[in-house]
Backbone bond lengths (Angstrom), bond angles and torsions (degrees), N, CA, C in turn:
res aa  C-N    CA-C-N  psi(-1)  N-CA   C-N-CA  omega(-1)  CA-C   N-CA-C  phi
1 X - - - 1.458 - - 1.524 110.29 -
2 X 1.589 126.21 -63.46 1.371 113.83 147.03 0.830 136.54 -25.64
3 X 1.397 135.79 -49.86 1.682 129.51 -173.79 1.611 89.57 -90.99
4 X 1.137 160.04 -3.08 1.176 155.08 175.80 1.895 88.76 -79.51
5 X 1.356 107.25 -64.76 1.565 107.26 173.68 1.457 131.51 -41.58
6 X 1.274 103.96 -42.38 1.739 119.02 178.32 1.434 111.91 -72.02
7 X 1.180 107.62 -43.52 1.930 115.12 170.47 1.741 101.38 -70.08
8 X 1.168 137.73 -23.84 1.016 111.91 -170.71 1.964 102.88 -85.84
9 X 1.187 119.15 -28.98 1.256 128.01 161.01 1.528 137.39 -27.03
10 X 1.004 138.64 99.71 1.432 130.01 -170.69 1.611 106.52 -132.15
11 X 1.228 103.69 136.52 1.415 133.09 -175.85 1.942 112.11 -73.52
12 X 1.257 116.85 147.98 1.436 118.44 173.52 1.452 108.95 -96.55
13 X 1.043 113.92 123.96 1.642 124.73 -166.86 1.921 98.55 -135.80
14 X 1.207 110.44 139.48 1.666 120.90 177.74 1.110 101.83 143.95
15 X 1.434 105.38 162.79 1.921 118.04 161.42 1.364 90.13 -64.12
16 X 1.026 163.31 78.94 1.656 142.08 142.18 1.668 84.43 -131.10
17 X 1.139 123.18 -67.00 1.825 146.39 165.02 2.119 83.98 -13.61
18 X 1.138 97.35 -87.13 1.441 113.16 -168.73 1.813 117.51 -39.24
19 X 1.040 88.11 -47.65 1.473 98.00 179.65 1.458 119.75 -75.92
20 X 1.252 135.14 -15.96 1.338 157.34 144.37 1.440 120.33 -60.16
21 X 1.072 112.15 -62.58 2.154 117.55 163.60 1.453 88.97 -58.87
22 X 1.121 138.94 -60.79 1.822 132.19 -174.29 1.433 112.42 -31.18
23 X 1.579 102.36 -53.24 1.726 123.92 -173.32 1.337 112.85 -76.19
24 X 1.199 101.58 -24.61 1.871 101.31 173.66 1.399 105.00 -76.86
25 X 1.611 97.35 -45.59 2.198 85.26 -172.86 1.734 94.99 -68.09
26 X 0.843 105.23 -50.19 2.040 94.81 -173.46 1.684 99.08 -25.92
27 X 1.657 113.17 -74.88 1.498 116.07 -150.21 1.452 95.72 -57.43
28 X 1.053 119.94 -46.16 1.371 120.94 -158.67 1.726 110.41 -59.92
29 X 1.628 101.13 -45.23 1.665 107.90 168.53 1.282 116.69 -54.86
30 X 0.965 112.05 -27.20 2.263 127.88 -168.01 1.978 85.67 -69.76
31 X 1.483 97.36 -77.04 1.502 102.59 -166.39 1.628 101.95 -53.59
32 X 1.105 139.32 -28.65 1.522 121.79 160.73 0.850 106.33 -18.09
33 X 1.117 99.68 -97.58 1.962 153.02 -163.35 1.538 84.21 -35.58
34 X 0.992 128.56 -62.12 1.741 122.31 -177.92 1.340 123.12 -64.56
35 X 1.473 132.33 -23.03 1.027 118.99 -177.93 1.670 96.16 -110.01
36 X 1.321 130.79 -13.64 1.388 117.82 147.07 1.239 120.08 -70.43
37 X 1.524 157.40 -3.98 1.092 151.15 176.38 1.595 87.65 -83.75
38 X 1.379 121.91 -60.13 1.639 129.87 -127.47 2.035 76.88 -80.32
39 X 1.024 134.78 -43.49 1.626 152.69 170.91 1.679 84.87 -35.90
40 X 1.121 118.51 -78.54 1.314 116.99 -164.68 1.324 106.28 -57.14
41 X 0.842 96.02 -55.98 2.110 89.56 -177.77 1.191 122.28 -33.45
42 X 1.152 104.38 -48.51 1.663 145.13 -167.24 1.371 95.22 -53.30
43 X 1.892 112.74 -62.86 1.757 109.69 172.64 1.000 116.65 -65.53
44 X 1.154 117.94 -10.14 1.814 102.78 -166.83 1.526 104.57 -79.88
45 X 1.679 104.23 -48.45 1.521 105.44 173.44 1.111 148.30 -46.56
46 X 2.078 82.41 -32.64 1.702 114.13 171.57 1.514 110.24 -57.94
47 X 1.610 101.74 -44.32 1.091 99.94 -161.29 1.598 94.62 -96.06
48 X 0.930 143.50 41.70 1.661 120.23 174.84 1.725 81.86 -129.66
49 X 1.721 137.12 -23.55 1.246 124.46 -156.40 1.458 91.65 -92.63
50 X 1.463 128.10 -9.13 0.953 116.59 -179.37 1.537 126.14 -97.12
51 X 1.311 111.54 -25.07 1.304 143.15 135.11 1.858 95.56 -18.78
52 X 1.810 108.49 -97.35 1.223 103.79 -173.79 1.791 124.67 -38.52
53 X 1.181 104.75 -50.48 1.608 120.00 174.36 1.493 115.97 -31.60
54 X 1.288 105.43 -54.78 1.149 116.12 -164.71 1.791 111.49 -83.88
55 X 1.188 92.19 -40.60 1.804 96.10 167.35 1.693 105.44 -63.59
56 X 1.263 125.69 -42.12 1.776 115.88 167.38 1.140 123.06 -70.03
57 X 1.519 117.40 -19.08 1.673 123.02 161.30 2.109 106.61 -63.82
58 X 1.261 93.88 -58.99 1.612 90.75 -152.49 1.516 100.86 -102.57
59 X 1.294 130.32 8.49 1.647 131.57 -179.75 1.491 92.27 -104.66
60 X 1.223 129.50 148.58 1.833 150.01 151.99 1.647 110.51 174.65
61 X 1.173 85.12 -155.26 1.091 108.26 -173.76 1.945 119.01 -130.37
62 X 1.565 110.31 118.11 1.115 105.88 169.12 1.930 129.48 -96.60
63 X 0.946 98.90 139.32 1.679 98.85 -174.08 1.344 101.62 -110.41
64 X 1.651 100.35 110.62 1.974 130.21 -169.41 1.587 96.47 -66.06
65 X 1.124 113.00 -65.73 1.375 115.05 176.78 1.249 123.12 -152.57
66 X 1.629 133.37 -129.34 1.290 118.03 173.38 1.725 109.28 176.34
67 X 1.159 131.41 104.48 1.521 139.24 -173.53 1.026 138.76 -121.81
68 X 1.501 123.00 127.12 1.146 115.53 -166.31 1.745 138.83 -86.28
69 X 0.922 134.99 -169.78 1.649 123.09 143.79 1.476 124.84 -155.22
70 X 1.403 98.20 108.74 1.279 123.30 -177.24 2.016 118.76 -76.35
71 X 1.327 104.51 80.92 1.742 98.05 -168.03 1.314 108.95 -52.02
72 X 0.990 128.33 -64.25 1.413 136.68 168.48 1.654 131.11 -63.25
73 X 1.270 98.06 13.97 1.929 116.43 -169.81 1.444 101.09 30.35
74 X 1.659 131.75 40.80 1.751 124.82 153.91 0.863 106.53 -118.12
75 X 2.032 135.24 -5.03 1.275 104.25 172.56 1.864 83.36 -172.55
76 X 1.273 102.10 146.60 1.259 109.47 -167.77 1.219 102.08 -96.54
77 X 1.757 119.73 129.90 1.670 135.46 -158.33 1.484 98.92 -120.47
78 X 1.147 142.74 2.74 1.388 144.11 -170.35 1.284 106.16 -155.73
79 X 1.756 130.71 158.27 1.423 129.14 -168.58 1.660 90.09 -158.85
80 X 1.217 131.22 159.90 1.313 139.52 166.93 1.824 100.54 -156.68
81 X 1.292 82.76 107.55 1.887 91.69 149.63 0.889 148.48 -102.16
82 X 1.420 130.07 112.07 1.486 149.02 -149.02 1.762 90.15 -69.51
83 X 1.369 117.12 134.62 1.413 130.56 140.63 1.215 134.93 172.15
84 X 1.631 107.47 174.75 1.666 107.12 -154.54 1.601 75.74 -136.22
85 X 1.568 109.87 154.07 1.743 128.88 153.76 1.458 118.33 -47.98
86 X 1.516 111.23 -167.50 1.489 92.72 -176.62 1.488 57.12 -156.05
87 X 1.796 98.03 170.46 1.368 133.99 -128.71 1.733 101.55 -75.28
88 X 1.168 107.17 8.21 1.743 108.39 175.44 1.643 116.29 -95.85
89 X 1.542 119.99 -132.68 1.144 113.31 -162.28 1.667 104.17 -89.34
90 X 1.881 106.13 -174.88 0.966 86.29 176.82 1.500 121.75 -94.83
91 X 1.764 114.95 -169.04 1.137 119.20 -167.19 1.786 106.01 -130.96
92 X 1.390 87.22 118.38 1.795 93.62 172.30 1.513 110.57 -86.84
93 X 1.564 117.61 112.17 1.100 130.91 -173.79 2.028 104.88 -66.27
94 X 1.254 101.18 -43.19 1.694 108.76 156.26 1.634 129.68 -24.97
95 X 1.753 103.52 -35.17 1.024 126.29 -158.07 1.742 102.83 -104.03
96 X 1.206 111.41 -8.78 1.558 102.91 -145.11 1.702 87.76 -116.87
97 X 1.703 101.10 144.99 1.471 100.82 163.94 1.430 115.71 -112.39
98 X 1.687 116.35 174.10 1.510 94.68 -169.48 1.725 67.27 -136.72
99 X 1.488 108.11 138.89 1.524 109.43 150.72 1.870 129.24 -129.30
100 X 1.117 100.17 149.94 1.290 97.34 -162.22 1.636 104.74 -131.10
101 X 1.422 124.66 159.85 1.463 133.17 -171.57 1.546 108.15 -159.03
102 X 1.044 120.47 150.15 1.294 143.15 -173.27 1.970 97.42 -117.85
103 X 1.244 137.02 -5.97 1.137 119.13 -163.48 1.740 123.81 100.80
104 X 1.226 107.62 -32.07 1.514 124.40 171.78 1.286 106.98 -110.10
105 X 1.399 120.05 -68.76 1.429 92.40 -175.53 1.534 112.50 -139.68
106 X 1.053 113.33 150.05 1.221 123.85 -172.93 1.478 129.44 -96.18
107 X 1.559 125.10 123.59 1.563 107.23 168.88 1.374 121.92 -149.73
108 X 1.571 98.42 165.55 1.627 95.18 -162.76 1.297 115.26 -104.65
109 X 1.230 121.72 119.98 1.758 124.15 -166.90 1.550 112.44 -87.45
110 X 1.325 121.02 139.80 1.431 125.90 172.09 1.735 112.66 -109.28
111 X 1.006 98.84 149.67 1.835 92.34 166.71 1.578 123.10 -57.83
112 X 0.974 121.02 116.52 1.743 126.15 177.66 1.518 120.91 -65.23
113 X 1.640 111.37 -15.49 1.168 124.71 -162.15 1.457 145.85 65.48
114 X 1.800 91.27 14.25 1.351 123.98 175.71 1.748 107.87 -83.47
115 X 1.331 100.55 110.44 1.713 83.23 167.70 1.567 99.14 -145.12
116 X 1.785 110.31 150.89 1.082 109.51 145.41 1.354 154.30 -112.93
117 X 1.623 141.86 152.38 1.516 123.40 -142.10 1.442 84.92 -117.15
118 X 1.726 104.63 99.32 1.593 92.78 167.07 1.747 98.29 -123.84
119 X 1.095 106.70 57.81 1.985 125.30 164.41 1.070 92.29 -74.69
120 X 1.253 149.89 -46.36 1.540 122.30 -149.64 1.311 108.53 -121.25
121 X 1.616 123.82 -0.12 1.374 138.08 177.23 1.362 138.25 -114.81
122 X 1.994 85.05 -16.14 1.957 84.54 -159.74 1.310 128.72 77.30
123 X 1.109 94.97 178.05 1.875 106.18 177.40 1.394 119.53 -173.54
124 X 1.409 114.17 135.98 0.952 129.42 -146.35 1.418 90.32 -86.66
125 X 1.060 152.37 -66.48 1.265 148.83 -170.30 1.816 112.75 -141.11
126 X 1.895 115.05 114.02 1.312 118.09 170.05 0.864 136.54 -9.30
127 X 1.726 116.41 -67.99 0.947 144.95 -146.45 1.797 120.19 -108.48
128 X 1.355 94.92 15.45 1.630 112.34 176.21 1.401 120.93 55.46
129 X 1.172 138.15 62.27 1.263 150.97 -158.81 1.394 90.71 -99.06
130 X 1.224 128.73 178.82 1.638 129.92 -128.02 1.848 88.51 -106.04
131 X 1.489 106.19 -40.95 1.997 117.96 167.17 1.536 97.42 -66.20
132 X 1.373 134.49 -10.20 1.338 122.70 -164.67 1.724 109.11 -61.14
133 X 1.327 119.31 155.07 1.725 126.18 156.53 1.286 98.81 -92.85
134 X 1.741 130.50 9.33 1.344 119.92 -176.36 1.803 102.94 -112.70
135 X 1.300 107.07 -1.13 1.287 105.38 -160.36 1.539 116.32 -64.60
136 X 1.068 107.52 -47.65 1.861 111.95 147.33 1.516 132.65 -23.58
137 X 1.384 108.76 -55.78 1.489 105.31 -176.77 1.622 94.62 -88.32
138 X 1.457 142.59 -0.07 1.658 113.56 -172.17 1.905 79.02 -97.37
139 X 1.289 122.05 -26.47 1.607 116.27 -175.88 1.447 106.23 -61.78
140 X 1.508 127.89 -43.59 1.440 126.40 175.70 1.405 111.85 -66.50
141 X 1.425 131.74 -43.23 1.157 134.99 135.28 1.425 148.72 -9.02
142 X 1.259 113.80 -53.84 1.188 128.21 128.95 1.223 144.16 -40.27
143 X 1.205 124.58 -63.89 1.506 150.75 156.00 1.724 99.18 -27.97
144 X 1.415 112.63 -82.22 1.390 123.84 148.34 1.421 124.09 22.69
145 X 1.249 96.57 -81.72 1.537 118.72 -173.69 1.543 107.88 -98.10
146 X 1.125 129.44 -12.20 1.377 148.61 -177.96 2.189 95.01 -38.23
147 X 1.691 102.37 -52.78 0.937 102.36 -157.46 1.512 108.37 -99.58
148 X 1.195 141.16 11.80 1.613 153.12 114.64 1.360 82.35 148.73
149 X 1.288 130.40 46.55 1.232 137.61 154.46 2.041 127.14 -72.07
150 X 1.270 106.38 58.40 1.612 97.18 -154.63 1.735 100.52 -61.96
151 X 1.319 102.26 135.15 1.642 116.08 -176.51 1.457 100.12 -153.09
152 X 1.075 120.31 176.53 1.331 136.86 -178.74 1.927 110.07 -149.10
153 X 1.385 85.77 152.40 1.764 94.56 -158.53 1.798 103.91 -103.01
154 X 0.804 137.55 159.71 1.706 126.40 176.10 1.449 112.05 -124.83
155 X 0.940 127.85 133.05 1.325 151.98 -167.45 1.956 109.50 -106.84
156 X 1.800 119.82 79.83 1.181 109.36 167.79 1.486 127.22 -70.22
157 X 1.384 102.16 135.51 1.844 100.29 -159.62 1.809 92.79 -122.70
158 X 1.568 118.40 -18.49 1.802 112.67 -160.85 1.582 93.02 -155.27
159 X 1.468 116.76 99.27 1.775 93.54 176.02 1.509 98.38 -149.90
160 X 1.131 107.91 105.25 1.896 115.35 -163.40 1.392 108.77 -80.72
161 X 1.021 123.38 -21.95 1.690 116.86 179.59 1.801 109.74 -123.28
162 X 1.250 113.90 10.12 1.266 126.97 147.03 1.895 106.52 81.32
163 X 1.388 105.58 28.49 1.365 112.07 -173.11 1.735 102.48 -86.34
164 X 0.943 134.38 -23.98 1.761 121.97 166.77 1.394 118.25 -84.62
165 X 1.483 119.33 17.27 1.408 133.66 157.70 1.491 106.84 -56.90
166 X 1.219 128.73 -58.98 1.243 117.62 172.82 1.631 135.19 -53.01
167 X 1.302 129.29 92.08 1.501 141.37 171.81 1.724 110.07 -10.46
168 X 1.560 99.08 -53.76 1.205 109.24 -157.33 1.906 106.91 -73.39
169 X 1.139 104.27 -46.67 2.026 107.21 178.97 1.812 78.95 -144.67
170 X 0.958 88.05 112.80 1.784 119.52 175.07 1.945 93.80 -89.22
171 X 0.799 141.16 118.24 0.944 146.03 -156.09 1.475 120.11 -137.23
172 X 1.954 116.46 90.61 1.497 122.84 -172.75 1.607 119.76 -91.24
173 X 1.583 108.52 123.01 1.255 98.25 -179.41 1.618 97.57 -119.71
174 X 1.690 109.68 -174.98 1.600 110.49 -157.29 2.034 98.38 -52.61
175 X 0.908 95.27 136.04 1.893 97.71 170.41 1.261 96.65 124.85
176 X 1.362 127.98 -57.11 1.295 142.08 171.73 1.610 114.24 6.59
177 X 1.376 121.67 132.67 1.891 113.60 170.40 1.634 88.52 -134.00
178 X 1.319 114.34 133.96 1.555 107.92 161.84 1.903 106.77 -153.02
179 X 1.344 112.07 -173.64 1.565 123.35 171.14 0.859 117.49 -134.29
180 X 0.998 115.86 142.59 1.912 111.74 176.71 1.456 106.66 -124.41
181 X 1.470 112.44 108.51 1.210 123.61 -163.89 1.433 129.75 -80.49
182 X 0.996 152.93 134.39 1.389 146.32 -136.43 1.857 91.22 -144.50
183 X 1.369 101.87 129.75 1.980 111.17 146.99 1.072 114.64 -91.81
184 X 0.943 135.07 78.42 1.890 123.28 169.97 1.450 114.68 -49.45
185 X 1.294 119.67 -40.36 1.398 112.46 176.38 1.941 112.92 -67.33
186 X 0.809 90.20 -31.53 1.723 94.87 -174.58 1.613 114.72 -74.20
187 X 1.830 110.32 -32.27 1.185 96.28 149.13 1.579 146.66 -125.66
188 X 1.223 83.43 60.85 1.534 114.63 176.35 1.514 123.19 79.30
189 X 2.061 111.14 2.12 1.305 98.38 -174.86 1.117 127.33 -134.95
190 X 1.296 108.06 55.79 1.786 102.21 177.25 1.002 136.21 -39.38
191 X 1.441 106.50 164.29 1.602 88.07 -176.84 1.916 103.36 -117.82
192 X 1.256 113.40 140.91 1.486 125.92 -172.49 1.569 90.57 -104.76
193 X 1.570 104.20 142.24 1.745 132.50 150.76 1.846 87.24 -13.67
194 X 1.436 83.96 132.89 1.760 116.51 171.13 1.368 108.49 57.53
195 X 1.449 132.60 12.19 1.268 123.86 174.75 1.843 117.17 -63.16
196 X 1.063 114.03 141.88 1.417 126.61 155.32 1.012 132.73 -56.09
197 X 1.287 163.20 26.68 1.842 160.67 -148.21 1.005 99.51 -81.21
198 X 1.550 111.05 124.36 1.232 113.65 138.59 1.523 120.09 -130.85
199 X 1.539 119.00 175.81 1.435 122.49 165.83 1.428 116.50 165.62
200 X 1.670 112.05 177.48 1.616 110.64 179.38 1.552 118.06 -91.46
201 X 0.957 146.43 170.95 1.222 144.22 85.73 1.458 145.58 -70.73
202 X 1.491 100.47 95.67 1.746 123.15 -154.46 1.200 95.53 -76.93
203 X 1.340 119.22 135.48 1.686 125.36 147.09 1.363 121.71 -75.69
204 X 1.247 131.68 -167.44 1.171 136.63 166.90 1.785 108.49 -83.93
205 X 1.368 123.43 -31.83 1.514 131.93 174.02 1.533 100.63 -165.11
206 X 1.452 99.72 120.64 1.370 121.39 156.59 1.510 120.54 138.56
207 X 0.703 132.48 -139.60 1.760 120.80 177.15 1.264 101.97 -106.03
208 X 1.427 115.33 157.34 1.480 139.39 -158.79 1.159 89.38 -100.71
209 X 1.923 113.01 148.07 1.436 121.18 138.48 1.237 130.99 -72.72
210 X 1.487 108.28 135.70 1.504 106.97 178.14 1.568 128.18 -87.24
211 X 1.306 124.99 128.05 1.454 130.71 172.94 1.302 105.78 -85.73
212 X 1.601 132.92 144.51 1.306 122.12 159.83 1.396 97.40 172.94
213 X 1.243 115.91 135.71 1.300 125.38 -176.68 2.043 115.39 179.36
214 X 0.939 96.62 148.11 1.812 91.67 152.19 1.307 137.76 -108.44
215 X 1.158 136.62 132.83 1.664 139.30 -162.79 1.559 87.61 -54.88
216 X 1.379 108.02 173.26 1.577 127.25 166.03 1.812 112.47 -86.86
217 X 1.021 103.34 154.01 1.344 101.73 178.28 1.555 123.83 -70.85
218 X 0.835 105.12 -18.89 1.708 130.96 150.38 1.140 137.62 -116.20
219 X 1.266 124.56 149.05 1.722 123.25 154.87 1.276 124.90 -98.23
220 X 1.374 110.53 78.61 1.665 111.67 -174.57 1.527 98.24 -60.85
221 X 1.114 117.41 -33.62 1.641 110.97 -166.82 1.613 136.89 -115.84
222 X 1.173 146.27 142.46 1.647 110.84 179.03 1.406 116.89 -87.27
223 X 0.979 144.45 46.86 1.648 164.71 95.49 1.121 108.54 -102.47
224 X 1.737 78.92 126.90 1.896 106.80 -178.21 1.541 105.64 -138.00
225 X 1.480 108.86 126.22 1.321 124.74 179.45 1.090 108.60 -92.49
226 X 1.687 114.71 120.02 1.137 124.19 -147.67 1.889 103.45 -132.90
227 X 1.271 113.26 -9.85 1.278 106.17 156.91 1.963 111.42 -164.51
């Protein structure tokens, strides 16, 4: 009964046969080739968004602390904020804005391209006092902003492989110590007893440092630690 079945069976044989199995392997090779290309793409994106992700997770900027100087202990005319990156990529200080507010008014600071390299020397005093080795850069500093230019000046304090040597993109990677120096008087906003401040220091990618604090109700002193 089987071999009665198998003989009755006949096979498709011709160029028409051939050319059809031909056209099947073609399409079938095409749709490979497409869903392995479109696969690859697929990782690359995977892998490049995760790439970015992860550099905005673990790259910023941390702000150590934050101090003022009050010449006259009634209202603080100078600000320096302490900070270092955090354990991701690096950070072009060139790149980064810092903004700050009192409640009235608000503004957004750029780098001036003023910096000074006291990594390998120290400094005798922040805030450029008349004995200062800083007294130079808060005068260019000044000058700076003199003309309603709001910028901010940077102060290298820790830089082991010597990458914020450059003026132009001062450049902090993990280890990093620096300041980013502020005139409040120069641009118009000091801050007086009981003020509110807050604000960021933005990078170009990754999380911001936070500013925020309230002045003291006094200035017993002319450095005042203010956050």
């Amino acid at each position: 009964m089987l071999l009665r079945y198998l003989k009755s069976r006949r096979g498709a044989v011709g160029i028409g046969t051939l050319i059809i199995f031909i056209a099947l392997v073609l399409v079938a090779a095409v749709a490979a080739a497409v869903i392995i290309n479109t696969a690859s793409n697929l990782q690359h994106k995977a892998a490049r968004v995760g790439q970015e992700s992860t550099k905005q997770v673990a790259s910023g900027v941390q702000v150590v602390k934050v101090v003022g100087y009050a010449p006259d202990k009634s209202e603080i005319g100078s600000l320096v904020i302490f900070i270092s990156p955090n354990i991701g990529d690096e950070i072009d200080l060139s790149s980064t804005i810092v903004t700050i507010s009192n409640g009235n008014k608000k503004v957004s600071l750029v780098y001036s391209g003023i910096l000074a390299d006291c990594a390998n020397n120290g400094t005798k005093d922040l805030f450029g006092t008349d004995s200062s080795n800083l007294k130079d850069f808060w005068s260019s500093l000044t000058n700076a902003q003199s003309d309603n230019n709001v910028t901010f000046g940077v102060i290298v304090l820790q830089d082991g492989d010597g990458s914020m040597s450059d003026t132009t993109h001062p450049t902090m990677n993990f280890g990093d110590k620096a300041v980013i120096a502020i005139n409040l008087t120069a641009i118009g906003m000091p801050i007086t007893p009981r003020d509110k401040v807050y604000g960021e220091v933005i990078p170009e990618y990754g999380a911001s440092g936070i500013i925020e604090f309230i002045a003291p109700s006094t200035f017993t002193e002319h450095v005042v630690p203010l956050q």
